[in-house]
Biopython code that builds the backbone (N, CA, C, O; Angstrom):
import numpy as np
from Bio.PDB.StructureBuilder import StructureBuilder

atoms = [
    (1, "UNK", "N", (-2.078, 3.620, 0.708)),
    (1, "UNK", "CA", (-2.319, 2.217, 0.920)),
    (1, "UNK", "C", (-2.475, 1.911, 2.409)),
    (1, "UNK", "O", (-3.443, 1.286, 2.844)),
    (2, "UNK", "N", (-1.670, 2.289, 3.027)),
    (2, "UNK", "CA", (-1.527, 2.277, 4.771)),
    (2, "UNK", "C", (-3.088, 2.629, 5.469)),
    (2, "UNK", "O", (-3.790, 2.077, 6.316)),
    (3, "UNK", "N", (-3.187, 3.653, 4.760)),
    (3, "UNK", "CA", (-4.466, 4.642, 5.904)),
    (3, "UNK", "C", (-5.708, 3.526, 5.171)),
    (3, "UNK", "O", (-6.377, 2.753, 5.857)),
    (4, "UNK", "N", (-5.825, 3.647, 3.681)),
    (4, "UNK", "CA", (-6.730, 2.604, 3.257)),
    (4, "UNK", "C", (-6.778, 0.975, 4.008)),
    (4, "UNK", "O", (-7.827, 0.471, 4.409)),
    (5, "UNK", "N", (-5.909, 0.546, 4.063)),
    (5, "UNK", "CA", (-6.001, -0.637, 4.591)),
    (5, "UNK", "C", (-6.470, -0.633, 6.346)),
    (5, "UNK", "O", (-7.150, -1.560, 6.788)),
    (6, "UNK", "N", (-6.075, 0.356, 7.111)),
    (6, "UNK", "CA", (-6.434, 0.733, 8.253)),
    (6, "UNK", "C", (-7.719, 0.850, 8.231)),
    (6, "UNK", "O", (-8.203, -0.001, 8.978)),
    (7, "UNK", "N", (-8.537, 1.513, 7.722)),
    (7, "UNK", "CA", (-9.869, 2.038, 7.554)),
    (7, "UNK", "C", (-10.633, 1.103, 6.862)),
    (7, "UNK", "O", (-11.840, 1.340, 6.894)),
    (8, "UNK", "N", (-10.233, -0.062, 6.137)),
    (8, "UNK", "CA", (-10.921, -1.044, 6.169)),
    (8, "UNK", "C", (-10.954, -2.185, 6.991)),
    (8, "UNK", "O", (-11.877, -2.998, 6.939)),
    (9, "UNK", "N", (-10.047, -2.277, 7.703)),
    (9, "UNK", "CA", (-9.786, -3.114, 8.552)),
    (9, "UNK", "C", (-11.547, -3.552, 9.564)),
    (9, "UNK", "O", (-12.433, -2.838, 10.035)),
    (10, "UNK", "N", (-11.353, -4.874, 9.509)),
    (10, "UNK", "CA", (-13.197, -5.074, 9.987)),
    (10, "UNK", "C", (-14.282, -5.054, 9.216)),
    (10, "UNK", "O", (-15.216, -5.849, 9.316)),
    (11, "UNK", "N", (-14.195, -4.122, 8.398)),
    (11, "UNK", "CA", (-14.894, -4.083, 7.822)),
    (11, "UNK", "C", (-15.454, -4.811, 6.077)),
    (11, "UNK", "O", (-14.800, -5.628, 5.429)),
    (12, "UNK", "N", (-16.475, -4.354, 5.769)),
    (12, "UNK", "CA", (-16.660, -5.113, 4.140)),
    (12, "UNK", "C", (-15.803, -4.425, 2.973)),
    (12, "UNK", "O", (-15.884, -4.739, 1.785)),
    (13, "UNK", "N", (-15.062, -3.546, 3.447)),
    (13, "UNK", "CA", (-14.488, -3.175, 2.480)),
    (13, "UNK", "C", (-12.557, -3.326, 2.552)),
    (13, "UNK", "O", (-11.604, -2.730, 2.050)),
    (14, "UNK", "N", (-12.754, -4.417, 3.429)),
    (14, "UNK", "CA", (-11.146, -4.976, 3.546)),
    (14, "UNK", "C", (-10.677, -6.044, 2.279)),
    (14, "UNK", "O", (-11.174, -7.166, 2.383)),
    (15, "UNK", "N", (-9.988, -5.874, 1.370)),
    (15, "UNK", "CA", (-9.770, -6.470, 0.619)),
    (15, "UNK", "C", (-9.486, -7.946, 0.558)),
    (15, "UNK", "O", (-8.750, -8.020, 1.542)),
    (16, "UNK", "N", (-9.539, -8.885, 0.199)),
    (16, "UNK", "CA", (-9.497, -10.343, 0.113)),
    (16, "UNK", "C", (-8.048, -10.633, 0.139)),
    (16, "UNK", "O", (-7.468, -9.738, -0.476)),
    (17, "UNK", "N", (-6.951, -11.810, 0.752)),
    (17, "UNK", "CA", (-5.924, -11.691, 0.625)),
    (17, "UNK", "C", (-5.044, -11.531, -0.725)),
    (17, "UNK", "O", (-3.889, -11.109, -0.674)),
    (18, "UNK", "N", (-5.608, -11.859, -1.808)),
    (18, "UNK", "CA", (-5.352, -12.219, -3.479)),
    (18, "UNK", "C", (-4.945, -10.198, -3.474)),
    (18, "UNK", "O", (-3.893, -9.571, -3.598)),
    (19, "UNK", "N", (-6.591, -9.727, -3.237)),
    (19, "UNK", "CA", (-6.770, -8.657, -3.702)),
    (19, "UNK", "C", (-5.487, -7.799, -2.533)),
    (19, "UNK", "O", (-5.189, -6.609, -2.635)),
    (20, "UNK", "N", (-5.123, -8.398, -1.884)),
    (20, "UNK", "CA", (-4.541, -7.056, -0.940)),
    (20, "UNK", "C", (-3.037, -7.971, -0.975)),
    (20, "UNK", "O", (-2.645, -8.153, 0.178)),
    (21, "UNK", "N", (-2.417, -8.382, -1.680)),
    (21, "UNK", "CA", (-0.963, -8.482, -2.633)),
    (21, "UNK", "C", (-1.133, -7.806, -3.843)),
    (21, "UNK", "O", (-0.113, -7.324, -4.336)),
    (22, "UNK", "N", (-2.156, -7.666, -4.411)),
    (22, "UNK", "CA", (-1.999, -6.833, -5.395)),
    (22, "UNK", "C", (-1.694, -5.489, -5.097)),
    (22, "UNK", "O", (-0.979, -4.843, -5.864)),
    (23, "UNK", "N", (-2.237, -4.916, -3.898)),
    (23, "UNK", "CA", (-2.403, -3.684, -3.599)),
    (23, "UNK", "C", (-0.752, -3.240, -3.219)),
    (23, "UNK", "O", (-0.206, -2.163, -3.459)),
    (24, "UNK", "N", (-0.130, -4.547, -2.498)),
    (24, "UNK", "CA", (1.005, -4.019, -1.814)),
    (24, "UNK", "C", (2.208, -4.172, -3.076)),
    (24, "UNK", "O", (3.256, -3.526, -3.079)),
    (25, "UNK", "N", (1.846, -5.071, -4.026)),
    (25, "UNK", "CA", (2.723, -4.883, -5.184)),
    (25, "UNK", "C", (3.299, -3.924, -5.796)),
    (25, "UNK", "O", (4.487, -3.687, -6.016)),
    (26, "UNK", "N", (1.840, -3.109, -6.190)),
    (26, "UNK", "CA", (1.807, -1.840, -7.100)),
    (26, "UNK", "C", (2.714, -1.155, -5.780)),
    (26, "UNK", "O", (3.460, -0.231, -6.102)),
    (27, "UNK", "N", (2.697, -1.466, -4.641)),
    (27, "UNK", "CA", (2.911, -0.013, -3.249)),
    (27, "UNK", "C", (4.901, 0.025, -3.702)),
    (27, "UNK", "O", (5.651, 0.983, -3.888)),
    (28, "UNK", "N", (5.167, -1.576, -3.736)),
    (28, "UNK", "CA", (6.927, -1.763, -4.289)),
    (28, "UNK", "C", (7.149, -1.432, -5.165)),
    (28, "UNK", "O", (8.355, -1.218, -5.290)),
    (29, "UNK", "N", (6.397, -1.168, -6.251)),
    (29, "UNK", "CA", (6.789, -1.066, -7.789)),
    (29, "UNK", "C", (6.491, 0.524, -7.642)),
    (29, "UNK", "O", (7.016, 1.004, -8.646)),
    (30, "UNK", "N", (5.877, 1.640, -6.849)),
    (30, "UNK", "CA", (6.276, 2.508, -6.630)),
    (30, "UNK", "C", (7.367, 3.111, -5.933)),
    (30, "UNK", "O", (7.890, 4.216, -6.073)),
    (31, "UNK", "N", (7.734, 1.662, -4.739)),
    (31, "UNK", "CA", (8.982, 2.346, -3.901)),
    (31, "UNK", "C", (10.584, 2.289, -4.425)),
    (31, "UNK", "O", (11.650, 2.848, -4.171)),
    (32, "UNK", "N", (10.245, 1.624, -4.998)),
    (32, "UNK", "CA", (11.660, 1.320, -6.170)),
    (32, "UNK", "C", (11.907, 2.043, -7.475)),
    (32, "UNK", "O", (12.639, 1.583, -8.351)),
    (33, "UNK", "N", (11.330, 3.077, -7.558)),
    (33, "UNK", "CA", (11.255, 3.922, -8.516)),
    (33, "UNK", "C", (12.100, 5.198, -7.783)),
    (33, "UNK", "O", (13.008, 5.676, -8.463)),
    (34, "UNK", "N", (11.857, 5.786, -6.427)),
    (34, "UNK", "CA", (12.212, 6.506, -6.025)),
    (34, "UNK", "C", (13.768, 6.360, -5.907)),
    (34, "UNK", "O", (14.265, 5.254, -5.694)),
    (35, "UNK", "N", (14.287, 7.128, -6.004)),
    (35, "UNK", "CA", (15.938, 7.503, -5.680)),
    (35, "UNK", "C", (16.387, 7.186, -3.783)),
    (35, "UNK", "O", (16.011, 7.609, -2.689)),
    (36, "UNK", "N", (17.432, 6.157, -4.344)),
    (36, "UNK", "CA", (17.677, 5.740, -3.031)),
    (36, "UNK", "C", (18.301, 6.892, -2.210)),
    (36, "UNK", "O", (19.027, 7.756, -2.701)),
    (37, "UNK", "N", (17.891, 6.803, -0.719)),
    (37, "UNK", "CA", (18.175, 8.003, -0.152)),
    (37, "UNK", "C", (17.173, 9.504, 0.089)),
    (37, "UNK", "O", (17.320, 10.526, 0.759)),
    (38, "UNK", "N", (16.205, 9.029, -0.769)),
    (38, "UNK", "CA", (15.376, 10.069, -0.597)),
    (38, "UNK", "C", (13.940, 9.670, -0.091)),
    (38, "UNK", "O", (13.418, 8.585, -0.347)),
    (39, "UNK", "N", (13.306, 10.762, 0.728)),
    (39, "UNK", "CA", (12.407, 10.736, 1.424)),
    (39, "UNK", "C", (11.384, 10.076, 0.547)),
    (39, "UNK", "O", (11.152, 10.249, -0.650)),
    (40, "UNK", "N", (10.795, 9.235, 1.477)),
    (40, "UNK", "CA", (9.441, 8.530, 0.901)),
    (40, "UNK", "C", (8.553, 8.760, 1.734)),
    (40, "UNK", "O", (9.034, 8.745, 2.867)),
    (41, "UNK", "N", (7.058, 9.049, 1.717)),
    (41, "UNK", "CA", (6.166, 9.068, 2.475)),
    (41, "UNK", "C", (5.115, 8.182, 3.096)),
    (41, "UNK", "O", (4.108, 8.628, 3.647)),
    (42, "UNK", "N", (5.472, 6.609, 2.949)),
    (42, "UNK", "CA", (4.669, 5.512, 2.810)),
    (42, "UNK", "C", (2.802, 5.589, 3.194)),
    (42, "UNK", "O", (2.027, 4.662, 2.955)),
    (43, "UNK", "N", (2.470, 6.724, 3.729)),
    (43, "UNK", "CA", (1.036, 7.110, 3.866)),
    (43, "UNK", "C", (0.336, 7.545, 2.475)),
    (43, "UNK", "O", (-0.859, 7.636, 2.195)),
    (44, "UNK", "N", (1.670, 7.819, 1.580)),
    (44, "UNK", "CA", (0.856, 8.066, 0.527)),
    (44, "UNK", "C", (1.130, 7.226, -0.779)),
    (44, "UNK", "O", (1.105, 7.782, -1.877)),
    (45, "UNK", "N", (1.414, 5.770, -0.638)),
    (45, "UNK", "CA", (1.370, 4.785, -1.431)),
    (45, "UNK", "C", (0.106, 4.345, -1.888)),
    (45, "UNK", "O", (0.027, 3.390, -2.660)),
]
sb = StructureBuilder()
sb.init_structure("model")
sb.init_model(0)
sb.init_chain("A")
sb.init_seg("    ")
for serial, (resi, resn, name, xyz) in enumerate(atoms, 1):
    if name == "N":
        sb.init_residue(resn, " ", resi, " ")
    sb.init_atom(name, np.array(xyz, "f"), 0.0, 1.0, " ", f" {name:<3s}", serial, name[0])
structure = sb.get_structure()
């Protein structure tokens, strides 16, 4: 999600604000799955 949003940044393929809460939603509803205490890699959300 990180590197994606970077690399659109400026450009036409930066998501709309609607569309880019959705994106960061799904990013929590993956980080809260993980076991607290353990390594997360947030580049690869």
């Amino acid at each position: 999600m990180v590197k994606m949003m970077k690399e659109a940044r400026g450009t036409d393929n930066m998501p709309k604000p609607r569309e880019a809460v959705e994106i960061v939603a799904r990013a929590i509803q993956k980080v809260v799955k993980h076991k607290s205490g353990s390594f997360l890699d947030v580049r690869e959300l």
